[in-house]
C-alpha positions in Angstrom: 0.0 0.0 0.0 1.3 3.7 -0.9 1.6 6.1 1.6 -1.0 8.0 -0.6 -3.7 5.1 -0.6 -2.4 5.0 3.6 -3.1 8.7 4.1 -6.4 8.3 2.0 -7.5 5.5 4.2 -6.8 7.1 7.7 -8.9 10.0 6.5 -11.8 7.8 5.8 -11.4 5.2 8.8 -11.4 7.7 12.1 -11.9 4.6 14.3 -8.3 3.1 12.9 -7.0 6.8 13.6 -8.1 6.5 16.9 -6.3 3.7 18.0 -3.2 4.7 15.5 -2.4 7.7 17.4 -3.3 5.9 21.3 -0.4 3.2 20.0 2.3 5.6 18.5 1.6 8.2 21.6 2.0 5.8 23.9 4.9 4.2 22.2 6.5 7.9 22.2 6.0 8.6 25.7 7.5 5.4 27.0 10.8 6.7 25.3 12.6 7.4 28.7 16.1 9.6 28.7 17.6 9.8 31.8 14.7 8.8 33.8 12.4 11.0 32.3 9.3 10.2 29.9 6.2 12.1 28.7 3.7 8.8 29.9 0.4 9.0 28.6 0.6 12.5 27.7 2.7 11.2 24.3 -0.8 11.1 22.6 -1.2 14.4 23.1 2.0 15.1 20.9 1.2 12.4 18.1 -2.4 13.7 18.0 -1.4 17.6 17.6 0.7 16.0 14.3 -2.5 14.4 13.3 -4.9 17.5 13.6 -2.0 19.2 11.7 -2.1 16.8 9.0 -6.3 17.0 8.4 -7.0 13.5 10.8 -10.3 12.7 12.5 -11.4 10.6 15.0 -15.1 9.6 15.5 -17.0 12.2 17.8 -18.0 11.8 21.0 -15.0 10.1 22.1 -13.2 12.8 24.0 -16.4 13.8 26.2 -16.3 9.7 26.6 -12.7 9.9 27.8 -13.3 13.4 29.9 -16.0 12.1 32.1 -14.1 8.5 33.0 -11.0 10.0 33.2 -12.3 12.8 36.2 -14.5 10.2 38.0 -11.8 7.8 38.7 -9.5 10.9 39.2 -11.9 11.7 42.2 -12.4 8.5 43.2 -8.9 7.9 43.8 -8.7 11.0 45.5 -11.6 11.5 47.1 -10.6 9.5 50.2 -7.7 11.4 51.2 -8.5 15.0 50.2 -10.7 15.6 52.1 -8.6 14.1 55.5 -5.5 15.8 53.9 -7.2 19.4 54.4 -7.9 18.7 58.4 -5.2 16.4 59.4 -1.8 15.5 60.1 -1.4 16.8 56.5 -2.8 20.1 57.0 0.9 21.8 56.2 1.5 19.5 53.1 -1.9 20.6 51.8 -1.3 24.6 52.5 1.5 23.7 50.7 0.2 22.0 47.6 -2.5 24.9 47.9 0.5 27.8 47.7 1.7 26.1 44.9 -1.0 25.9 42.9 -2.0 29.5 43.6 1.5 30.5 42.8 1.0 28.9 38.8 -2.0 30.3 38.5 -1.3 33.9 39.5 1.9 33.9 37.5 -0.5 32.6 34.4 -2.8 35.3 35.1 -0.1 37.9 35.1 2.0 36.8 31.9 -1.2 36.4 29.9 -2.8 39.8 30.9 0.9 41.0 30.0 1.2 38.9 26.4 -2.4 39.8 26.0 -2.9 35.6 25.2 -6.3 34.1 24.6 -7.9 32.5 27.7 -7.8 28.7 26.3 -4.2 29.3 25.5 -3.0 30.5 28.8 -5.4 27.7 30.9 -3.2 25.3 28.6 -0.1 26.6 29.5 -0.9 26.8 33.3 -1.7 22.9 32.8 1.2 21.8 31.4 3.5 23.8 33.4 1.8 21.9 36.2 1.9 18.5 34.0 -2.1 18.7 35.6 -4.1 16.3 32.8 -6.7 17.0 35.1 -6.3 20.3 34.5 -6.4 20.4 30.9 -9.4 18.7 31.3 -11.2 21.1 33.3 -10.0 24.3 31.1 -10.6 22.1 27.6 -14.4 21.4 28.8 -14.0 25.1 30.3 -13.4 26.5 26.7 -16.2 24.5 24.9 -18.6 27.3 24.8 -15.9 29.9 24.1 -15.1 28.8 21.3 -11.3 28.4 22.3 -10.8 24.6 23.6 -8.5 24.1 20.4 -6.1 26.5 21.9 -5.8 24.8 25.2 -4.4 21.6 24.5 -1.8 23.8 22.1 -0.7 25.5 25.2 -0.7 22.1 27.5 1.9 20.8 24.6 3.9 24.0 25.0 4.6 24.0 28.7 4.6 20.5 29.2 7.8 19.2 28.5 9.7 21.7 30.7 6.7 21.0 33.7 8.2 17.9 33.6 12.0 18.5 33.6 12.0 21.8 35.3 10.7 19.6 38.7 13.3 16.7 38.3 15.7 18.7 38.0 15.0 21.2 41.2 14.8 17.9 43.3 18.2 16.9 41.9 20.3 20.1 41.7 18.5 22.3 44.9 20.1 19.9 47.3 23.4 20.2 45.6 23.3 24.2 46.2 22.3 23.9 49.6 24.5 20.9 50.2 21.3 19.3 52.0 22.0 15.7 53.1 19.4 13.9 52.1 20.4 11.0 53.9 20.7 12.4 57.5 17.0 11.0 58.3 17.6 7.9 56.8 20.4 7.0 59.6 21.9 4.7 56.8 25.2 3.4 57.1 26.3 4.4 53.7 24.5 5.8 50.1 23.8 2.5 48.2 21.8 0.7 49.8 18.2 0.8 48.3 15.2 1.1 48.9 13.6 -2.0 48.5 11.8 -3.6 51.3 13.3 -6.5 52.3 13.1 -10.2 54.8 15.9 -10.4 56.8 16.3 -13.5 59.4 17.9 -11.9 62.5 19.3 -13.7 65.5 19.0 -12.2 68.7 21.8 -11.5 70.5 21.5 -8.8 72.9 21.1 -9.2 76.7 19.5 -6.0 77.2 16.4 -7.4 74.9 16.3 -11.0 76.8 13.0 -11.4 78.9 11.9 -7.8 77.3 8.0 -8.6 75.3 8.6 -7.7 71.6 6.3 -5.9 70.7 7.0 -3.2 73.3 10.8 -3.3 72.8 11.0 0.1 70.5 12.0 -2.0 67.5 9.4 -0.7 65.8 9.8 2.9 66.2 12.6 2.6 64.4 11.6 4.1 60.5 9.9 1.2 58.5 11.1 -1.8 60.5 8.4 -4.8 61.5 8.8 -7.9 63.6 6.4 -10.4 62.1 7.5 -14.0 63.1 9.4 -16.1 64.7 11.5 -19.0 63.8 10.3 -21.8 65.8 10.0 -25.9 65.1 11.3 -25.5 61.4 9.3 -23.0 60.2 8.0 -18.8 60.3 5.2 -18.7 62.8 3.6 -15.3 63.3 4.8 -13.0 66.3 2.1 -13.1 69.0 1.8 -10.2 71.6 2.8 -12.0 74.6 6.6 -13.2 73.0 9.5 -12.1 74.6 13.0 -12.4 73.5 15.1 -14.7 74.2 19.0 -15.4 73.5 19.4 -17.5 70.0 16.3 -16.9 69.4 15.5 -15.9 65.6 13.1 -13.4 64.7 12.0 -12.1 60.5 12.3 -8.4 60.3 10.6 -6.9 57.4 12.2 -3.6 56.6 13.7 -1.2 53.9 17.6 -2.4 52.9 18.5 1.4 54.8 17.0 0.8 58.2 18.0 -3.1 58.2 21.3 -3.2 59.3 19.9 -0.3 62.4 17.5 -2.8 63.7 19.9 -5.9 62.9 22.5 -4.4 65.6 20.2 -3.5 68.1 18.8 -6.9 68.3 21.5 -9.0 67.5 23.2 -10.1 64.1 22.1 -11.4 61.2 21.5 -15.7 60.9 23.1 -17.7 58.7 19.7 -19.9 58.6 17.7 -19.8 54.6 14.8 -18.1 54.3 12.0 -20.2 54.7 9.1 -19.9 52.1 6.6 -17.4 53.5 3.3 -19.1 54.6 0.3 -17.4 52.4 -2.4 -18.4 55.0 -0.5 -16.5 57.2 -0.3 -13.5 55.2 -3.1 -11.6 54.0 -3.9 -8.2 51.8 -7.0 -6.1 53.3 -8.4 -2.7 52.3 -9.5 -0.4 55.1 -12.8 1.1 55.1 -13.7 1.5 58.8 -14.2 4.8 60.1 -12.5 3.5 63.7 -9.5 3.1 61.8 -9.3 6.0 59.6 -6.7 8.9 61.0 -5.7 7.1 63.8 -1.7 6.3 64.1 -0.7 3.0 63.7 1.0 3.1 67.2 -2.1 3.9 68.7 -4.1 1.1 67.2 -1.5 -1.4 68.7 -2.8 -4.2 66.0 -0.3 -6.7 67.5 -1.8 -6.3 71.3 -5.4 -5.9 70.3 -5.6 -8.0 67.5 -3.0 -10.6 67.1 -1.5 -9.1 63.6 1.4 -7.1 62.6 1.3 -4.7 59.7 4.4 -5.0 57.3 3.5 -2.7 54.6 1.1 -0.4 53.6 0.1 0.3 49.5 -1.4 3.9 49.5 -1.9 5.6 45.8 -0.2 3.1 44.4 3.5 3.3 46.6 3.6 0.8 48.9 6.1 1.6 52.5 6.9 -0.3 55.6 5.0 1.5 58.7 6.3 3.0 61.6 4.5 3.5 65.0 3.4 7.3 63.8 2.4 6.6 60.0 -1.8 7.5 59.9 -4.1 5.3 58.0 -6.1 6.5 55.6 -9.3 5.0 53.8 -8.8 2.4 51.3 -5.1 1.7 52.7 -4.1 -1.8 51.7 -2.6 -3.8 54.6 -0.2 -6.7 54.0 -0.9 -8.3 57.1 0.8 -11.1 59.5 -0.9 -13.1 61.6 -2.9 -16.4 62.9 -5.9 -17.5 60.7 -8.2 -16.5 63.0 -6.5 -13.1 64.1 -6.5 -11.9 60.6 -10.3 -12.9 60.3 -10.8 -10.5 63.4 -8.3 -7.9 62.2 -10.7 -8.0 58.5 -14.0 -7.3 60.4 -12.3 -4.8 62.4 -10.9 -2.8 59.4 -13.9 -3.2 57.8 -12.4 -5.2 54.8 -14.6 -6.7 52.6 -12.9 -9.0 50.0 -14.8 -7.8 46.7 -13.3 -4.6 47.5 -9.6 -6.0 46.1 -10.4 -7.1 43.1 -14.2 -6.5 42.0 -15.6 -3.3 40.6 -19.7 -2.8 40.7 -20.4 -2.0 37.0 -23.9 -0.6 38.3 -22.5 1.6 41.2 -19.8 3.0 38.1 -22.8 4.1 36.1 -24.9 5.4 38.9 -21.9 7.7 39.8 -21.4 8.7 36.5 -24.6 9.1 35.7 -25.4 11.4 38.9 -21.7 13.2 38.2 -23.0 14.2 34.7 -26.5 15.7 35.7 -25.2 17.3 38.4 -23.1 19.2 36.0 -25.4 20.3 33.7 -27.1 21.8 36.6 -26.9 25.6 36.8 -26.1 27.5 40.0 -24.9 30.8 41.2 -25.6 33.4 44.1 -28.3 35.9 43.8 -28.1 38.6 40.9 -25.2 36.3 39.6 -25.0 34.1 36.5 -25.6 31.1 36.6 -22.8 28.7 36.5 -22.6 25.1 36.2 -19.7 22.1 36.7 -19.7 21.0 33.2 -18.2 17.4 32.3 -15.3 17.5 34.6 -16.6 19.0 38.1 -19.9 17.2 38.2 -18.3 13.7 37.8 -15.4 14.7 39.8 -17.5 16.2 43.0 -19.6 13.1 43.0 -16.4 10.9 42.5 -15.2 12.5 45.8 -18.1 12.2 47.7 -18.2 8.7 46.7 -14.7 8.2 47.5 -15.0 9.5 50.9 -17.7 8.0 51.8 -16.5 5.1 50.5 -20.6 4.3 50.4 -23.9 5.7 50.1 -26.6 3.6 49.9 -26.2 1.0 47.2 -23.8 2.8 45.7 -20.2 1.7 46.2 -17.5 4.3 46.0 -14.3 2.1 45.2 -12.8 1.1 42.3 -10.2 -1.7 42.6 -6.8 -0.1 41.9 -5.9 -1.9 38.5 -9.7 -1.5 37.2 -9.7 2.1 38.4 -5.8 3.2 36.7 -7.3 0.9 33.1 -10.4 2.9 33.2 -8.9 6.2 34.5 -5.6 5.7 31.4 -8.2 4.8 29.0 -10.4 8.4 29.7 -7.1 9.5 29.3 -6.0 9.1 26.0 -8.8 8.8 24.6 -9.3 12.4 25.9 -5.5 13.3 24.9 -6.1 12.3 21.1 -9.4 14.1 21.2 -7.8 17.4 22.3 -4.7 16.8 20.4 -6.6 16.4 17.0 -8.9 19.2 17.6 -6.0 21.6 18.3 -3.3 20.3 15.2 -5.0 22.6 13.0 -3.8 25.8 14.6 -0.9 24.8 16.2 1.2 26.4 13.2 -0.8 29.4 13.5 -0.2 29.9 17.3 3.2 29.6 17.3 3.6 31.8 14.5 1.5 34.6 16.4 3.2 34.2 19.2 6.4 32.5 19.4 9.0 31.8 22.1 6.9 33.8 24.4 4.7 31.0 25.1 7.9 28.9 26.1 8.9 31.1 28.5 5.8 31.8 30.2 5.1 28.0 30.4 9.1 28.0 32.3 7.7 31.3 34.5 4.8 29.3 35.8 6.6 25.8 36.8 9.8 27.9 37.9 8.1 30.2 40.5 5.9 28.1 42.2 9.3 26.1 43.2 11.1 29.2 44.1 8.8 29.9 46.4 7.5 27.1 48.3 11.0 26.0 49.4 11.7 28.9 51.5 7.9 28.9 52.6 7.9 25.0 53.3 11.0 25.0 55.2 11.1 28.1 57.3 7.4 29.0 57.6 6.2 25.6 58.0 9.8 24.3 59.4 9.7 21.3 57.2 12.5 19.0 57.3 14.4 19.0 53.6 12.7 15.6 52.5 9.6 16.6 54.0 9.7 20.1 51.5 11.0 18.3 49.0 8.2 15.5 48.6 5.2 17.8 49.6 7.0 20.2 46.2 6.7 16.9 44.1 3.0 16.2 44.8 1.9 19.9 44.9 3.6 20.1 41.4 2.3 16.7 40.6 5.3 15.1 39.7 5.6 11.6 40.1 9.0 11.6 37.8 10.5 14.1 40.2 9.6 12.1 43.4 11.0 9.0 41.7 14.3 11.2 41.3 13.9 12.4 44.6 13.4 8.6 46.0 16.7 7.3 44.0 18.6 9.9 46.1 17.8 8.8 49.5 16.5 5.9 51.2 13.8 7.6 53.4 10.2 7.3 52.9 9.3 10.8 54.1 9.2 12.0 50.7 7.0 9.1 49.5 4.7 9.7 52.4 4.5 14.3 52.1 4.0 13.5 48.3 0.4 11.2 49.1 -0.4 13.7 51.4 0.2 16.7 49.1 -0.9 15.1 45.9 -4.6 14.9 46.4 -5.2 18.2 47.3 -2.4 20.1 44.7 -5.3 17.9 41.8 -8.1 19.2 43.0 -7.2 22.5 43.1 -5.7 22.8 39.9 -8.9 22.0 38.5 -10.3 24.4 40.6 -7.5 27.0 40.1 -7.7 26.2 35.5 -11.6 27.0 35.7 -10.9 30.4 37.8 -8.6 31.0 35.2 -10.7 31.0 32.6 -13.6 33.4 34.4 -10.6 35.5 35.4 -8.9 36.1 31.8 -12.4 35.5 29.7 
């Protein structure tokens, strides 16, 4: 076939287009140079080319892709935002809020300065932010304008250096200041990693002998657990009455860092293999009970009042062994320790209900969506005002985080399972990135031509001073430790690439932990923040 008959064909067959530009985007944004990648937002690049070159794709599909993409955005939110506003994260989400304001006032300024078209600047402030979200919110924003091309132009724009401009704060900010990241790890030296790790450990300390284990302090130390003992040939779960005793050999679940800390103060490490772990032992269970929910692990004492030890915790998607002070939040997943019967108590107790792992309620999916898209077609305002309405993105995303909070009302469940949620949530995505993309390939020549490098350097303004600022702010003002700034900057920006820098530098999990707090809040507002924008420069 000629690339003639080819072209010829894609112009006829929008459906093939469709799919043609998901694969190539997505094949483009797994190209990764040192560390960095564009992800999903790749269609958004080979879809601009498309529009540019006189491509369709069948209609309907963004708006398809908009409304799934912000539900299971909310949903996966929508459990901790809400507890990140009035609790122990209430300084991480300030500063995710500063941040956010910070973009969106530079945006305001530069484009009132450039004199820029609204959709063009509510791009830009999304990209510098590398908020899909965002450009969601502004894109459905623009629809009536009659400027939604230009938005996803000015999302391309700012993108790439939204991206780069974070990594590379993370990396070379600590290098001015000649932080040292690794002064709360307490690690011996810089290599080791930070994978969670078994480790048999003999006991061999005669200050511990006679001492019950579960009160010894072991477990304040960061992300160490005691979870079983070695005992007639095999692992049996730690109970809250054992004591240690000398020779006695005890697994220690823990990051590679922390492990050799724990391993001295109890004794050395055994020469004994690894025994297989025993799965009827172990189990995976999603919290849901309000008991649970905000209260600090130490407090909960799982190993006293329930029999069980918690070795890791998998919140948004990063999983971390707990300490004594880490706070649960709805929908944590637990990987749990215990006796058959403890962990069927522990379940009821955190009000874990198996369909929750790995079923999703089709009806409860439509319901919410359903609900989310009526309630934004709905207009409100204050007296004497216009009437405003939610559109495609805030009405599913409100209900999405009502739902997620709530985790249930009435028949209707708000939880996704993770994989179904991140399938459904990647496939909104891109099928709302090629939709944009196409839409505004037509006039990307045009733009640039009538603007130029301008729109570069406002997209580098808006992801530079946000940064600039909230150090200084996060680390005086709200005396954050460096790792704790650090990671709160990452999820206020948004930037999982820059927290996986960030995370390759140092083997503490503070900036895992301030970037879940952080991240929540810094999503919702941008959405918020993109649709000011657009009341605010239209």
């Amino acid at each position: 076939m000629s690339l003639d008959a080819l072209h010829n064909l894609l112009l006829e067959q929008p459906l093939i287009v469709l799919f043609a530009l998901i694969a190539s985007g997505l094949i483009l944004g797994s190209v990764t140079i040192k560390g960095i990648n564009l992800g999903s937002s790749g269609v958004l690049f080979t879809a601009l080319l498309a529009g540019h070159l006189g491509y369709a794709i069948p209609a309907g599909v963004g708006t398809l892709g908009l409304v799934l993409f912000v539900y299971c955005v909310g949903i996966g939110a929508g459990d901790r935002f809400f507890a990140s506003l009035v609790r122990e994260g209430t300084a991480l989400a300030k500063l995710a809020v500063l941040i956010v304001a910070l973009g969106a006032a530079m945006t305001w300024a530069g484009a009132t300065l450039l004199d820029l078209p609204t959709g063009l600047a509510a791009g830009i402030f999304a990209g510098a932010l590398t908020s899909t979200p965002a450009l969601a919110a502004a894109t459905e924003g623009m629809a009536g304008l009659g400027g939604g091309n230009a938005v996803s132009i000015g999302y391309g724009i700012a993108y790439p250096f939204g991206v780069i401009g974070v990594v590379l704060f993370v990396q070379i900010l600590p290098r001015i200041l000649k932080l040292d990241l690794d002064a709360d790890t307490d690690a011996p030296d810089t290599d080791c990693g930070n994978r969670v790790e078994n480790v048999l450990v003999e006991v061999a300390n005669p200050n511990l002998y006679g001492q019950r284990i579960a009160e010894s302090g072991v477990t304040n130390f960061n992300a160490i657990q005691i979870s079983r003992i070695y005992a007639g040939g095999c692992l049996v779960p730690l109970r809250y009455d054992d004591v240690f005793e000398e020779g006695q050999i005890l697994l220690v679940v823990g990051r590679r860092c922390e492990m050799q800390i724990a391993i001295d103060f109890i004794g050395h490490r055994s020469g004994r293999k690894l025994p297989r772990d025993v799965e009827n032992e172990r189990q995976s269970l999603v919290v849901t009970s309000s008991a649970f929910i905000g209260q600090k692990l130490g407090d909960l004492a799982p190993l006293r009042n329930y029999g069980v030890v918690i070795t890791r915790i998998t919140r948004l998607g990063l999983t971390f062994v707990p300490n004594a002070n880490t706070v649960i939040e709805r929908h944590d997943h637990f990987t749990c320790v215990g006796r058959v019967d403890d962990l069927k108590k522990f379940s009821v107790a955190v009000g874990h209900r198996s369909s929750a792992v790995d079923a999703t309620c089709l009806l409860s999916l439509s319901v919410g969506l359903t609900l989310g898209i009526l309630l934004g077609m709905l207009p409100f305002g204050l007296p004497g005002g216009t009437p405003i309405t939610l559109g495609l993105a805030g009405g599913p995303l409100f209900v999405a985080l009502v739902l997620g909070h709530f985790g249930k009302i009435g028949p209707i469940v708000g939880f996704i399972p993770r994989q179904t949620r991140m399938l459904l949530q990647e496939l909104g995505l891109v099928f709302f990135l090629a939709n944009a993309g196409v839409r505004g390939g037509g006039a990307l020549v045009s733009t640039l031509q009538e603007h130029g490098v301008m729109l570069f350097a406002l997209g580098v303004c808006v992801s530079c001073l946000p940064l600039i600022v909230a150090w200084p702010i996060a680390s005086t003002y709200f005396k954050m430790p460096p790792l704790q700034a650090l990671g709160g900057i990452c999820g206020g920006m948004t930037s999982t690439p820059a927290l996986g820098a960030l995370t390759a530098k140092t083997d503490s999990q503070t900036p895992v932990i301030s970037y879940v707090s952080a991240y929540p809040v810094a999503l919702i507002f941008m959405i918020i923040g993109s649709k000011l924008l657009i009341k605010l420069l239209g």
